[in-house]
N, C-alpha and C positions, 0 to 999 in steps of 0.2 A: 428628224427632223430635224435640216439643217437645223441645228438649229438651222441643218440643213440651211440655210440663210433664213436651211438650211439647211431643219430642220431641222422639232423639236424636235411632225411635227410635233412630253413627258414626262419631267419628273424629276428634275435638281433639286436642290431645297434650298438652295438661295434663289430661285427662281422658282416661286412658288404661290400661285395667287389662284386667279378661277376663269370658268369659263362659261358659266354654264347660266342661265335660264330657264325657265319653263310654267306655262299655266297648268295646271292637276288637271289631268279627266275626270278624278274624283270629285264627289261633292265636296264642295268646299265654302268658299264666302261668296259675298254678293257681288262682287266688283271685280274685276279684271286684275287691280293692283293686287286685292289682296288676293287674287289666285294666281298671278306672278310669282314665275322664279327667277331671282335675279341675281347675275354672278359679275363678279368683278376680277378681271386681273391685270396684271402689267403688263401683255404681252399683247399688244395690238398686230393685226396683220398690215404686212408690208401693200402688201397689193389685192384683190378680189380677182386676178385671172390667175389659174394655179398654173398656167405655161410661163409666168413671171414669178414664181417663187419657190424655194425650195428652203422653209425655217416655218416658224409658227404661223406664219398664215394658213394653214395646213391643216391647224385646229379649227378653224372657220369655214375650211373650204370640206371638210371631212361630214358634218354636218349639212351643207347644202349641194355640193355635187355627190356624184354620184362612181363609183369604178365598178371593175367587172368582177372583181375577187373583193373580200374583207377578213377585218379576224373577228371571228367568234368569240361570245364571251369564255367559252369552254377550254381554247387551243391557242395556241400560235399558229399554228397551221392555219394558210388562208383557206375558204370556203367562197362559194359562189353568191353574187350580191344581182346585180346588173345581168348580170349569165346568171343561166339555167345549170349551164354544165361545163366545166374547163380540164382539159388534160393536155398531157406531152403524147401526142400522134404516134413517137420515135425514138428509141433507147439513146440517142445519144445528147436527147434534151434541148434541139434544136429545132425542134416547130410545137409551136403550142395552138391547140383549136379550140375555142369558144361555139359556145352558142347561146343567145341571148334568150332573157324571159319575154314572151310575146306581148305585144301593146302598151311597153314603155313609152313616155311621152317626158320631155321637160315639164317644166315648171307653165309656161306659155301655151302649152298645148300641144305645142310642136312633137312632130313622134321623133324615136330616138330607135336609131337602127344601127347597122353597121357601120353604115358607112358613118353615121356621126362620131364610132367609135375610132373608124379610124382615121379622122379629121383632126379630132381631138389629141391623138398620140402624135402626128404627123407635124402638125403644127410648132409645138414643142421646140422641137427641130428647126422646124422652119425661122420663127422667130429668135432662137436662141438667145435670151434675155440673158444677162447677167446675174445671176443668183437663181437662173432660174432653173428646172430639176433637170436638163438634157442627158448633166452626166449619168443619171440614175438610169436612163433606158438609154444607155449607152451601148447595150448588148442587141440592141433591136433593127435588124435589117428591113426588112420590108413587111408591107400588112398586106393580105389580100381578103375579099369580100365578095366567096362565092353564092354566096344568097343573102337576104335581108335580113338573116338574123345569124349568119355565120361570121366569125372572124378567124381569119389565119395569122399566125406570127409566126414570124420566121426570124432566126437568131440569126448573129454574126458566125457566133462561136456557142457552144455548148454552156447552157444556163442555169442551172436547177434551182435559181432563183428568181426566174420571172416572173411566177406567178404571184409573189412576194410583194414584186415590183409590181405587179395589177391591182395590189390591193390597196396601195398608199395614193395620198391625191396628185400624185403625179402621172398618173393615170386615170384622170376627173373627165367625165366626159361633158363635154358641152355641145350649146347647141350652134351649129353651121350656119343657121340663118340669121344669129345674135354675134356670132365669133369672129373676127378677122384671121383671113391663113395667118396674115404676113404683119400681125400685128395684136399688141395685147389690147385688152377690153377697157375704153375709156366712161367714164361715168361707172353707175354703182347698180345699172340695171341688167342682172346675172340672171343665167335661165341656165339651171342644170334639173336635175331627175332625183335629188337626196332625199332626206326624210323631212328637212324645212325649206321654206322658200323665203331669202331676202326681202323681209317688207320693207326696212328700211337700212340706212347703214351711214354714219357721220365720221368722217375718218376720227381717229384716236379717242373718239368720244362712245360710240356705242353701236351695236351690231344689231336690231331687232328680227327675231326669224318667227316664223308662224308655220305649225305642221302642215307637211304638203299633202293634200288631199290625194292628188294623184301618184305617190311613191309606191311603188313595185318592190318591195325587197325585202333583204334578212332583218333588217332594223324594227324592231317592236317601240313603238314609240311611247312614250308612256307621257307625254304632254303635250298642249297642244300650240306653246307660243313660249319664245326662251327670249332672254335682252342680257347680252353682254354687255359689261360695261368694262369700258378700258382706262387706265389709270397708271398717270407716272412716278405715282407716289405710293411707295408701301404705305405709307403711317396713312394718308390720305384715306388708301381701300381698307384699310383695316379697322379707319376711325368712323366710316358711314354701317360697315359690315354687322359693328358694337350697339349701332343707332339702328340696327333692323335694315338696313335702308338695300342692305344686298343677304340674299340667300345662303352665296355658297362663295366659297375661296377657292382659287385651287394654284395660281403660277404667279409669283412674287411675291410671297411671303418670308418673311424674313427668319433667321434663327431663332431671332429674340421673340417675335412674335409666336414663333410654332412652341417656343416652350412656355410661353406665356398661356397658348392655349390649355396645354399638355396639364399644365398646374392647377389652371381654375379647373380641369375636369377632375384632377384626381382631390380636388378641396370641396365637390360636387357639389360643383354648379352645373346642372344638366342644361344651358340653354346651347348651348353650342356643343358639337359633335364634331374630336381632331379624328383625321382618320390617317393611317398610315399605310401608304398603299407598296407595294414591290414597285421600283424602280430602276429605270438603264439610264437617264443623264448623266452625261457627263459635261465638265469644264476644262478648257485649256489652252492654253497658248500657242501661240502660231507665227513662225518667224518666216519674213518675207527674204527669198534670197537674193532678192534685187539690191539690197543698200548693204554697205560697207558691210558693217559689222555685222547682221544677222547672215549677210553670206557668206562669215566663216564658221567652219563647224566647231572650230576649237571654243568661238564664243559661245555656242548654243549649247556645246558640252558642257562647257563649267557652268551656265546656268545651270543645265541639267544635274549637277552635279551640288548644285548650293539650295533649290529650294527644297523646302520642310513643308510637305505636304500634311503630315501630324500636325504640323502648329496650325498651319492653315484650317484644318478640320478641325483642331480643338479653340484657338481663339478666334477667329473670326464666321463659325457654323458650329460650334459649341454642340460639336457632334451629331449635328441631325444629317454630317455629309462622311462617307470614307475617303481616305485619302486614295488614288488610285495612280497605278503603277503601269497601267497598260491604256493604249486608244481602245482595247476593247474592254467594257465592263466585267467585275464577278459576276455570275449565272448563268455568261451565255457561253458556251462551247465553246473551247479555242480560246479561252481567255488566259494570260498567265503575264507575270508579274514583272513583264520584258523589263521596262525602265530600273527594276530596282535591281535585276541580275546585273543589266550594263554597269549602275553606277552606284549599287547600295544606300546605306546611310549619306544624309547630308554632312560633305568635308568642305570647309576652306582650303586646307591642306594641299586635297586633289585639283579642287578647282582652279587654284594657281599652279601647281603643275600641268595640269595643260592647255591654262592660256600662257605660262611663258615656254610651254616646248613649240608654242606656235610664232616666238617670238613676240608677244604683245607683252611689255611691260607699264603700260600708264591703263590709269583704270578708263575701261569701257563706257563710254555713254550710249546711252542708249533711253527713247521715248516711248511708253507701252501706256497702249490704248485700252479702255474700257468704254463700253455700252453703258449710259447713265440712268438708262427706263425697261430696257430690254428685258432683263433678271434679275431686277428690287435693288432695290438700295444698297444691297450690300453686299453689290460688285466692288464698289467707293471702296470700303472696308479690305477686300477681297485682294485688289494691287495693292493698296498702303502696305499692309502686312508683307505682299513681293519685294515691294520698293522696301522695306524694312530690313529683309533678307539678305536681298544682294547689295544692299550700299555696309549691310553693316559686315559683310565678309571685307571691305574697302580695295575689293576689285571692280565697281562698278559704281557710273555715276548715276541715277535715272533720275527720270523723270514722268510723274504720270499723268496721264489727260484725258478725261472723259468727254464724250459727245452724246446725243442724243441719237436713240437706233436709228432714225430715219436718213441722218445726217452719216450716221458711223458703218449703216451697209454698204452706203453708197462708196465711201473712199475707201474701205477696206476693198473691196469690189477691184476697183481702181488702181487700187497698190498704192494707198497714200499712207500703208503704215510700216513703220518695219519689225512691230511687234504687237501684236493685240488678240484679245482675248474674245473664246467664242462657248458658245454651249453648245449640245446635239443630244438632242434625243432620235432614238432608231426611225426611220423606215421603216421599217422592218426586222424583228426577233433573231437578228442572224448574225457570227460575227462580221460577215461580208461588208454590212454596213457600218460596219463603226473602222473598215480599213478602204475599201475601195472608192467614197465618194472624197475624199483629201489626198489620193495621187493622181497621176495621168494628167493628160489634156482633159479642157472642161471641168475641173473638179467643184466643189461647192464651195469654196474658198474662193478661187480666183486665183491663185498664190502658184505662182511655179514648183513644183513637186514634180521632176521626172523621175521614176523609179521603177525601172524597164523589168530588173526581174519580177518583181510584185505582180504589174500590172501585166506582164508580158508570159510568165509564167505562174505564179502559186496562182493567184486569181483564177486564170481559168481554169488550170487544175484542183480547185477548189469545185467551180460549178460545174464540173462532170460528176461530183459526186451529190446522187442523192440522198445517202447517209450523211448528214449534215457531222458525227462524230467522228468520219472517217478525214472529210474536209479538214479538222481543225491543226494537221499536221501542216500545211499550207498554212495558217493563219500564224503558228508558233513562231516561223520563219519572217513570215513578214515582217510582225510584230518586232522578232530582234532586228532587223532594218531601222524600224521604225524608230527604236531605240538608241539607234547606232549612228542614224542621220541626225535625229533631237530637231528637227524641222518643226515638229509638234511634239508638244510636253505636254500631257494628259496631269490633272494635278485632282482632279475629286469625283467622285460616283455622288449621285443623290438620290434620294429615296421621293416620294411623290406623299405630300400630304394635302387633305383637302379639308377645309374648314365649312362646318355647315349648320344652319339653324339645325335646331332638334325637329323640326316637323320632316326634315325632307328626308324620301329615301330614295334610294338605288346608288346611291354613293359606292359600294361594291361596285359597281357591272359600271360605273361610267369612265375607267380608264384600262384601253386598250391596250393590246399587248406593247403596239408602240407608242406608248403612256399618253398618246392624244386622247384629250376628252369627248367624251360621248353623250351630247345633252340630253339625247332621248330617253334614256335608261332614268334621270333626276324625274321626282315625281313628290306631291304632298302621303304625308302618312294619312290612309284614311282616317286613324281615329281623331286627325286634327281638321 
């Protein structure tokens, strides 16, 4: 998830707060409030049409639309959601056939057939928003729709990750007679087929969902009404959280907060439950090669060559983050340690050897951006300590400046920066995504990245192979690219915690293999 823009849409730990809601099926109290669940986090959605977003709106749109594939709480491997049944037709992983569960409907009533599914994907396309997920079913030639509940896909090129790609909200299906081809959805009256339905929704302020009676699918819902609340302030949600006033935490919590939790449990106080879940976030920087100096390599080396990812994980995430060495996370296949083979230990030393074999002898200026709500507070903290690094090597003059996500996607987008920082949580459990949505045309960035052998060879000879461990020889290669351009500087992996009153359960089962939260699985404990 771009942050995928981005997507999350899972699991950093400086970005770390909640998402979740829910009224209990079980008996419970007399009143509505007090059979609310209420979550709060920092990461509002950018937009409510998932053909305009590819980042954490995704946790939003995951819960109310609806795709043809999902993950199970059991696997990574996707399974059939929306379809009945899905396969690859053909060995070389280039036509994929659906067929849908019978007498889906939106939310509206409206039914939901093939062709609304291939409305849906087509559109995407059509519109091609900025930030929005095109690049993601980039691999997708034509849909056909030889019956009301069949879909055909057809590749460009050999895929063995598409169906991957069905199962994220970028492939949400909506409905045709609320949708525009040739345009994203204005106002906040959304009609998909999920397991809740938008009762109401106030940007930055709160999302309320209520279970959709008429959902068809793998989700077991275990509530019957969720209210996010959104917030720019860690101390903010953390201070109403303390007050009872919210449920659950789960995306913008902060270091100091999560060990704050971690203490009063182990000093037992049982009112609150920290939980520690397997995480793939990642954090990192991203240098545009349109201005001066981010588009020389020799500049982006010697940074690569001067940050202290260790400091960073120990002073400013005080461990709850590893430092990481690669754009693809430890756990997932194909991972490995590119960055620190290219440039080892952090040198001054080196890094002025190769900005002056590049010729540059006066220190570099250079402005880098941060998100000032996007992933808690303690991004702030996050570049100080950068900005700390590289002026105190005194090859570099910076400067750092925060905005507001709404304000900061938008010119990132744009190419208003020539260095700023991004989060991503997976798509999908593959390393495919954590290297193929940041090169090529269309990437999730925006950012010029051409890198023809990548995307032109390991890539798809990646997805001919449906031994995902066979694949990760392709990915070793890319990765030392990736290492070797420092286009993007990968600086920390995080792990996924979530903060919860003591009554609530399903905490387990409610984050996804690609660490988006799942409201349905939260639920009151009977014996409360």
């Amino acid at each position: 998830m771009f942050d995928r823009n981005g997507p999350l849409r899972i699991a950093a730990i400086s970005a770390i707060a909640a998402l979740l809601a829910g009224c209990s099926l079980l008996p419970g109290g007399d009143s509505d409030e007090e059979q609310s669940i209420v979550v709060g986090t920092t990461s509002a959605p950018s937009v409510l049409d998932p053909a305009g977003a590819w980042d954490q709106s995704w946790e939003l749109f995951r819960n109310v639309y609806q795709t043809l594939m999902h993950f199970p709480n059991s696997s990574s491997s996707p399974e059939p959601d929306a379809a009945k049944s899905c396969e690859f037709t053909d060995k070389a992983s280039k036509v994929y056939r659906c067929t849908l569960r019978k007498d889906l409907t939106f939310s509206n009533g409206h039914p939901l057939d093939a062709k609304a599914v291939k409305f849906s994907l087509e559109r995407v396309f059509t519109i091609g928003a900025d930030g929005g997920p095109s690049g993601l079913l980039g691999s997708l030639d034509r849909i056909e729709t030889p019956s009301k509940h069949t879909i055909v896909f057809h590749l460009k090129k050999s895929d063995a990750t598409f169906e991957y790609v069905l199962a994220t909200p970028a492939a949400s299906i909506v409905d045709p007679a609320v949708y525009s081809e040739g345009a994203l959805l204005k106002g906040t009256k959304i009609a998909g087929s999920g397991p809740y339905v938008l009762e109401e929704y106030k940007e930055t302020k709160r999302a309320v969902l209520v279970a959709n009676p008429e959902y068809k699918g793998a989700a077991d819902v275990q509530n019957d009404k969720v209210t996010i609340r959104y917030f720019q302030s860690s101390a903010t949600m953390v201070k109403q959280f303390k007050k009872g006033e919210l449920d659950v935490t789960f995306r913008g919590l902060t270091p100091k907060q999560i060990s704050e939790f971690r203490e009063a449990g182990a000093n037992g106080n049982d009112e609150i439950e920290l939980s520690e879940l397997p995480g793939k976030e990642i954090r990192y920087l991203v240098f545009n090669p349109e201005y001066e100096w981010t588009g020389n390599e020799a500049v982006r080396r010697a940074i690569a060559q001067l940050i202290d990812r260790k400091a960073l994980a120990r002073n400013v995430y005080d461990r709850t983050a590893d430092p990481l060495y690669s754009m693809v996370p430890s756990g997932l296949t194909g991972h490995t340690n590119a960055y620190f083979v290219e440039y080892g230990e952090p040198s001054r030393g080196k890094a002025e050897t190769i900005l002056r074999g590049a010729g540059i002898t006066q220190k570099v200026p250079l402005t880098l951006w941060y998100t000032t709500d996007r992933y808690g507070s303690t991004m702030k903290t996050e570049f100080e300590e950068i900005e700390r690094q590289l002026e105190g090597s005194g090859l570099f003059d910076i400067t750092v400046k925060g905005k507001a996500w709404k304000e900061y996607s938008q010119d990132y987008l744009q190419g208003e920066y020539p260095v700023f920082g991004r989060g991503w949580a997976p798509d999908f459990p593959d390393a495919d995504n954590f290297i193929s949505p940041f090169v090529g045309e269309n990437n999730a960035l925006n950012t010029p990245y051409e890198a023809p052998r990548i995307t032109g060879e390991l890539l798809p000879s990646s997805r001919k192979q449906d031994d995902r461990g066979i694949a990760s020889e392709a990915f070793t290669e890319a990765q030392k690219i990736l290492a070797e351009d420092a286009r993007l500087l990968p600086l920390w992996q995080g792990k996924v915690y979530v903060a919860a009153g003591k009554d609530i359960a399903g905490v387990e089962w409610c984050i996804d293999p690609s660490t988006i939260m799942r409201m349905w699985e939260l639920h009151r404990k009977a014996s409360w």
